[in-house]
N, CA, C and O atoms as a DFTB+ gen file, in Angstrom:
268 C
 N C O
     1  1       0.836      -1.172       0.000
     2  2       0.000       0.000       0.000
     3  2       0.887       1.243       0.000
     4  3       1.842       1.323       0.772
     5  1       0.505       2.429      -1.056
     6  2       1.336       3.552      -0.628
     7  2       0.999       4.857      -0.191
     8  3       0.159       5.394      -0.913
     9  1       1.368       5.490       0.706
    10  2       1.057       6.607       1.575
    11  2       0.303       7.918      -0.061
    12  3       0.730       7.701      -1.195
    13  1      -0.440       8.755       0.110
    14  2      -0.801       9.380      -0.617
    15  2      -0.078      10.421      -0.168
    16  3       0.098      10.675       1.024
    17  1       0.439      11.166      -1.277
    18  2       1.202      12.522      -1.748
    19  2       0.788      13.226      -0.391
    20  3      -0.312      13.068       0.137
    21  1       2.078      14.236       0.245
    22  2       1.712      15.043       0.928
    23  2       2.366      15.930       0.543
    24  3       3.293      15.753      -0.248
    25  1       1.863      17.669       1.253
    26  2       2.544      18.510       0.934
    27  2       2.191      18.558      -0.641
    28  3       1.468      17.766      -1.246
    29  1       3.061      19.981      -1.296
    30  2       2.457      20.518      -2.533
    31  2       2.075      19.226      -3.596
    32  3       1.090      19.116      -4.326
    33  1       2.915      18.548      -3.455
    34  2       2.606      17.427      -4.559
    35  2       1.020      16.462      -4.176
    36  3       0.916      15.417      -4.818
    37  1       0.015      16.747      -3.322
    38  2      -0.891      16.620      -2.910
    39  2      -2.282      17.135      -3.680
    40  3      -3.463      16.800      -3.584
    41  1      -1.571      18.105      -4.483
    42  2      -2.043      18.692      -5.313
    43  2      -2.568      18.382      -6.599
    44  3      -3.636      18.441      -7.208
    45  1      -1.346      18.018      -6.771
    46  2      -1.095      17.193      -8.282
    47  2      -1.583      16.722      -9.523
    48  3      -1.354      16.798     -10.731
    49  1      -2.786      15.912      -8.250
    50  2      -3.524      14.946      -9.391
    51  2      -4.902      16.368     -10.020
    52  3      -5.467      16.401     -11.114
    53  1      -5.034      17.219      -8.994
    54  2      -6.242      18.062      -9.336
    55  2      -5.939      18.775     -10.331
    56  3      -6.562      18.836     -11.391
    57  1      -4.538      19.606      -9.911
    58  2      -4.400      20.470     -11.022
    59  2      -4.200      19.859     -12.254
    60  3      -4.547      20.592     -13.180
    61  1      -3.561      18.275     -12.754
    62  2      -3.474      17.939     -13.960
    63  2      -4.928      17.769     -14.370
    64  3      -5.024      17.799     -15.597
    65  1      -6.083      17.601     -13.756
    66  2      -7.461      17.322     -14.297
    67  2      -7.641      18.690     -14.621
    68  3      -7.761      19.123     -15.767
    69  1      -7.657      19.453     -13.424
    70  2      -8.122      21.575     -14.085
    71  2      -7.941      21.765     -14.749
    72  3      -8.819      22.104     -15.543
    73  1      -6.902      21.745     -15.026
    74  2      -5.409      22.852     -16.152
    75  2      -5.211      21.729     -17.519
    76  3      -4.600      21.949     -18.565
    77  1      -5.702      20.895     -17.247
    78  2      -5.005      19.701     -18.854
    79  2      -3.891      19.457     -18.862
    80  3      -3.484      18.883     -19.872
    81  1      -2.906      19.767     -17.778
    82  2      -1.849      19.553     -18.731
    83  2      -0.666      19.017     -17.618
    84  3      -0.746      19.644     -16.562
    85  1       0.399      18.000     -17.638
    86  2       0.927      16.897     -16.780
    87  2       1.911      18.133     -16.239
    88  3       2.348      19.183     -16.711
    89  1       2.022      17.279     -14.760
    90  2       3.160      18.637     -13.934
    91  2       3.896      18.790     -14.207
    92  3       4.498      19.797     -13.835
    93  1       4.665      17.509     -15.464
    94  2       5.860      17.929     -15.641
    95  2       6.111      18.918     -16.949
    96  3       7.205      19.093     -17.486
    97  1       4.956      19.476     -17.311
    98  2       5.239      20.096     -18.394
    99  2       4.839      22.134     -17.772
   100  3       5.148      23.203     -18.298
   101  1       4.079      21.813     -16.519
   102  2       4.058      23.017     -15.999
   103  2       5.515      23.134     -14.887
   104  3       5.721      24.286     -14.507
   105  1       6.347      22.238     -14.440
   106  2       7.242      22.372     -14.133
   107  2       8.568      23.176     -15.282
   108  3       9.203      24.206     -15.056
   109  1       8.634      22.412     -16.307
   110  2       9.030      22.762     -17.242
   111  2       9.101      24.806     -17.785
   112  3      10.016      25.541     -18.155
   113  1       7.759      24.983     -17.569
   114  2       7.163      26.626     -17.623
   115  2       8.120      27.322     -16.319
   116  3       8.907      28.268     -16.304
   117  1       7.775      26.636     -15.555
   118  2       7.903      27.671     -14.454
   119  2       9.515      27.779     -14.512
   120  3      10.000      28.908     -14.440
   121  1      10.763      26.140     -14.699
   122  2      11.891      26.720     -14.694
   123  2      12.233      27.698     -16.105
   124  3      13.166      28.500     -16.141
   125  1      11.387      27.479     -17.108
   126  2      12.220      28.273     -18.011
   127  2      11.441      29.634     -18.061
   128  3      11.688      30.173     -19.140
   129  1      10.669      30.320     -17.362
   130  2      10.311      31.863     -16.818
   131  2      11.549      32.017     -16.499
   132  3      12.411      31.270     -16.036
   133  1      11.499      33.403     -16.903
   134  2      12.707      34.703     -16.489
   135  2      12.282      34.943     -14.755
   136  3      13.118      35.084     -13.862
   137  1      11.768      34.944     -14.691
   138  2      11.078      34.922     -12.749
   139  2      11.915      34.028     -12.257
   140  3      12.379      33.048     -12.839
   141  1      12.122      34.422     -11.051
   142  2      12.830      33.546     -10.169
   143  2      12.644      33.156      -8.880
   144  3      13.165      32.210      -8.289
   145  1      11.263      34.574      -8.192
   146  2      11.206      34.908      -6.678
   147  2       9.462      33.364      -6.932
   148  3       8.948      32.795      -7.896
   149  1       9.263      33.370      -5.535
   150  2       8.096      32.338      -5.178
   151  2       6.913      32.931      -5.964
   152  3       6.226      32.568      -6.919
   153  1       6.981      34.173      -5.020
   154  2       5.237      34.934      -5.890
   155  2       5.078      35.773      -6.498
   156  3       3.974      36.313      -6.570
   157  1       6.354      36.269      -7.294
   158  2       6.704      36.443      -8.638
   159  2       5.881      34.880      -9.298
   160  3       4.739      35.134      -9.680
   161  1       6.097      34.070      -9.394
   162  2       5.916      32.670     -10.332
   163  2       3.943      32.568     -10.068
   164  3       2.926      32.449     -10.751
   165  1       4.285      32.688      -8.848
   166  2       2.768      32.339      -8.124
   167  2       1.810      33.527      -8.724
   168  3       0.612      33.335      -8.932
   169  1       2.325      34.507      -8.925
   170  2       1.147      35.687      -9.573
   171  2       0.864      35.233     -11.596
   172  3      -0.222      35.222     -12.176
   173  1       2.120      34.952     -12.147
   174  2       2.858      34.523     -13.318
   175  2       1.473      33.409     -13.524
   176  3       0.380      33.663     -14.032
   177  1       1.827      32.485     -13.104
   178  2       0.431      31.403     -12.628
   179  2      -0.884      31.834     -13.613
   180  3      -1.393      31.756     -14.731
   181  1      -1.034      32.552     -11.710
   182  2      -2.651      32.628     -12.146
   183  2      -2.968      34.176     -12.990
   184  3      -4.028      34.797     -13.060
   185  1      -1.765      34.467     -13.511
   186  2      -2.933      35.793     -14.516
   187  2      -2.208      35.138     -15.886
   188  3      -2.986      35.371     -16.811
   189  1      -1.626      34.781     -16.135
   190  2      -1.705      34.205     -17.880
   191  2      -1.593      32.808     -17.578
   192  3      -1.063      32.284     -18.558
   193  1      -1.872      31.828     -16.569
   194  2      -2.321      30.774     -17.088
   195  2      -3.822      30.609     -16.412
   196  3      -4.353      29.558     -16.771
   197  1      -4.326      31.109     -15.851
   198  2      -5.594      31.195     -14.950
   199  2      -5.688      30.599     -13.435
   200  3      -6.609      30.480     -12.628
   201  1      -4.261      30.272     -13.431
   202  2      -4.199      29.340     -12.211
   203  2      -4.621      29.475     -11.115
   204  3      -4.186      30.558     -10.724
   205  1      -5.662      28.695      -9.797
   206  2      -5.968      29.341      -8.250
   207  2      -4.781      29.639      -7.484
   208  3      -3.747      29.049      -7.798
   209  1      -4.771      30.268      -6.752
   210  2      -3.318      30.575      -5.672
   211  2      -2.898      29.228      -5.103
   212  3      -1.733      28.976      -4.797
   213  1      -3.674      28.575      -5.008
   214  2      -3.678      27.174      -4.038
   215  2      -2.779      26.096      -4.979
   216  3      -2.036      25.212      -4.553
   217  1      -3.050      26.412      -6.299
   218  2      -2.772      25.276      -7.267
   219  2      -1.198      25.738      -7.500
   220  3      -0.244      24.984      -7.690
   221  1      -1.189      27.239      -7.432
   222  2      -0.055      28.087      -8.057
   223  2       0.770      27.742      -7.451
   224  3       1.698      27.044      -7.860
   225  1       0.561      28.308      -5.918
   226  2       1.547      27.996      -4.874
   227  2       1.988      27.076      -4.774
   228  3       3.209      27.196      -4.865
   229  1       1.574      25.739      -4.563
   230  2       1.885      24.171      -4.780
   231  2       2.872      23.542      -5.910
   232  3       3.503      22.526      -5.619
   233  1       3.016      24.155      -7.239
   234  2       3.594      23.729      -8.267
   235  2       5.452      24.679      -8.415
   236  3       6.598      24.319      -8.683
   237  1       4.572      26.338      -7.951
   238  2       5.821      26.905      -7.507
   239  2       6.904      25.828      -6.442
   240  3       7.948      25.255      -6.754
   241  1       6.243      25.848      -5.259
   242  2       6.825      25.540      -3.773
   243  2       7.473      24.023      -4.051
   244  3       8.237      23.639      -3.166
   245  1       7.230      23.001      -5.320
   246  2       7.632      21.748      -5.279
   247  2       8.024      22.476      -6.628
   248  3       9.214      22.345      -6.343
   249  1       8.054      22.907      -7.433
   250  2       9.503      23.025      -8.387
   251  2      10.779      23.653      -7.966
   252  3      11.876      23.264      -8.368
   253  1      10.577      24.750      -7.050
   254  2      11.795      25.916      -6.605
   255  2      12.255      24.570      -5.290
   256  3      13.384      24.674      -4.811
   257  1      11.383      23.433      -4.807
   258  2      11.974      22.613      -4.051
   259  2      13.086      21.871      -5.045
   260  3      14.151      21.698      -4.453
   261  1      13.084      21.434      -6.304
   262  2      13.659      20.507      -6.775
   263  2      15.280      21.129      -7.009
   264  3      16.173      20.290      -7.128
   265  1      15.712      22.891      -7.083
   266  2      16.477      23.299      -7.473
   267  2      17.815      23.480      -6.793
   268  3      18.743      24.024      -7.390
């Protein structure tokens, strides 16, 4: 049996149903933005991709984790 996602990646499965499109390709977005700060990315998000803060924050906070 395996423990379900915690923390931002908890997220995950929702935003790929919302948004259409797999995390690793919105991971992808967010490292190659000229942005670099958290909510710099997190505003970036949700006004040209429509993203909720909740979803934003989560994809920011576990990509800027991977770096």
């Amino acid at each position: 049996m395996t423990d379900a996602p915690k923390g931002p990646a908890s997220y995950f499965p929702s935003i790929e149903a919302k948004y259409g499109r797999p995390i690793a390709e919105w991971q992808d977005l967010i490292r190659s933005s000229p942005l670099t700060k958290h909510m710099e990315l997190v505003n970036w998000l949700k006004t040209e991709h429509g993203m909720g803060h909740g979803h934003a924050n989560a994809l920011v906070a576990a990509t800027l984790a991977d770096r």
